[in-house]
C-alpha positions as CSV (number, residue, x, y, z in Angstrom):
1,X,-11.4,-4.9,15.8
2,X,-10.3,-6.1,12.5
3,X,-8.3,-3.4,10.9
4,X,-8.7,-3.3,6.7
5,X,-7.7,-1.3,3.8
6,X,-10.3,1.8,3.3
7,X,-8.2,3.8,0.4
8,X,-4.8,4.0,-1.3
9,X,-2.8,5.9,-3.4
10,X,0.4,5.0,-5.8
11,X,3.2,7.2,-4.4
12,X,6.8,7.5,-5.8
13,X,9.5,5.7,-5.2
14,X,7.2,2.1,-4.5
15,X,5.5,3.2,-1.7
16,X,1.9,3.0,-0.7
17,X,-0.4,5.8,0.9
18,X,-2.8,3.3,2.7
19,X,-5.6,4.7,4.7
20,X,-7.0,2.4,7.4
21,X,-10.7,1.8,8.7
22,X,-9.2,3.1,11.9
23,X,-8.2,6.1,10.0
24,X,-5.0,6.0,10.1
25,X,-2.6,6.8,7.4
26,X,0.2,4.7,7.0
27,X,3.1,4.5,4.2
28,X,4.0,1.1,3.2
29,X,7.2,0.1,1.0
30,X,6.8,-2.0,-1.4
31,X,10.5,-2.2,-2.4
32,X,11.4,-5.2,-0.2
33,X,8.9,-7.1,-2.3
34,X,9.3,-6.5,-5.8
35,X,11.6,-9.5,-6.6
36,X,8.8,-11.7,-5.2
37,X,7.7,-13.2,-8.7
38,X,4.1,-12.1,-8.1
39,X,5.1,-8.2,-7.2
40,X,7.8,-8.4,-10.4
41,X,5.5,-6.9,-12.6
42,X,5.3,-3.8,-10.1
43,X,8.4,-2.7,-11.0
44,X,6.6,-0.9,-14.4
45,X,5.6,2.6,-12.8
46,X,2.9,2.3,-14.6
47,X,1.6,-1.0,-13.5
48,X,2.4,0.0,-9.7
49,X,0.0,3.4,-10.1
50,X,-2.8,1.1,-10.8
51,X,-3.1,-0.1,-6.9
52,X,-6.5,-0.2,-5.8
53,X,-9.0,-1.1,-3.1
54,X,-10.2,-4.5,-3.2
55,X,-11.5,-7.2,-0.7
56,X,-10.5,-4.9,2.1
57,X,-6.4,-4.8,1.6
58,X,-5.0,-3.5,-2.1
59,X,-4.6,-5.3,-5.3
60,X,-3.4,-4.7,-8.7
61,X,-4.8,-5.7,-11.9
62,X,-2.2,-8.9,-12.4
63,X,-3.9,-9.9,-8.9
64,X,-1.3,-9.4,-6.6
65,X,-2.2,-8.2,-3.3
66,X,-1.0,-7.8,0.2
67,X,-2.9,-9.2,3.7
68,X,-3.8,-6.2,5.2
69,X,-2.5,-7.0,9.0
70,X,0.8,-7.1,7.7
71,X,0.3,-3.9,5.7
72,X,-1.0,-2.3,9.0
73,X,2.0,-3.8,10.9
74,X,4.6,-2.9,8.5
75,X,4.1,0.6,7.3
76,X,5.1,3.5,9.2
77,X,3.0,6.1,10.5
78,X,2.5,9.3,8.3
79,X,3.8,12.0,10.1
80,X,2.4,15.6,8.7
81,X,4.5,18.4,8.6
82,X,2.9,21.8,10.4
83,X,3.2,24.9,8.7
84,X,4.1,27.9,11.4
C-alpha cells in the first residue's frame, strides 16, 4: 500500500502536521532542510504557512515539495496528550 499525503498544516517552529492516507498523523521538521536552495525561501514564516496538498505529498507555491515516503519515514509519530 502506497502511503501519500491526505492533509497538512503549517505549525511553528518549521514543522509540518501531515496526516497520512493510513491516517496517521505524523510531525515532520523541516528545519534540516531549509538551507537546501529550493526550501530557502521557507525560512519567510509566511511563505512556510502556505504548505498545501498537492500530487499526493505537500508543496509550496515556489514549487518546492517533499516525496512523501520519506516524509512518512522521517516524521515522528504524534503523540496526544490525555486529559484525566
Amino acid at each position: 500500500m502506497l502511503i501519500r499525503v491526505k492533509n497538512v498544516n503549517a505549525l511553528d517552529n518549521y514543522e509540518l502536521e501531515i496526516e497520512f492516507t493510513n491516517d496517521e498523523i505524523k510531525i515532520f521538521d523541516m528545519k534540516p532542510y531549509l538551507n537546501l536552495p529550493i526550501f530557502q525561501d521557507l525560512k519567510d514564516p509566511k511563505i512556510f504557512a502556505k504548505v498545501r496538498v498537492a500530487f499526493n505529498t505537500v508543496q509550496w507555491e515556489n514549487g518546492a515539495d517533499f516525496d512523501p515516503d520519506s516524509l512518512y519515514s522521517l516524521s515522528k509519530e504524534l503523540v496526544k496528550e490525555t486529559l484525566e
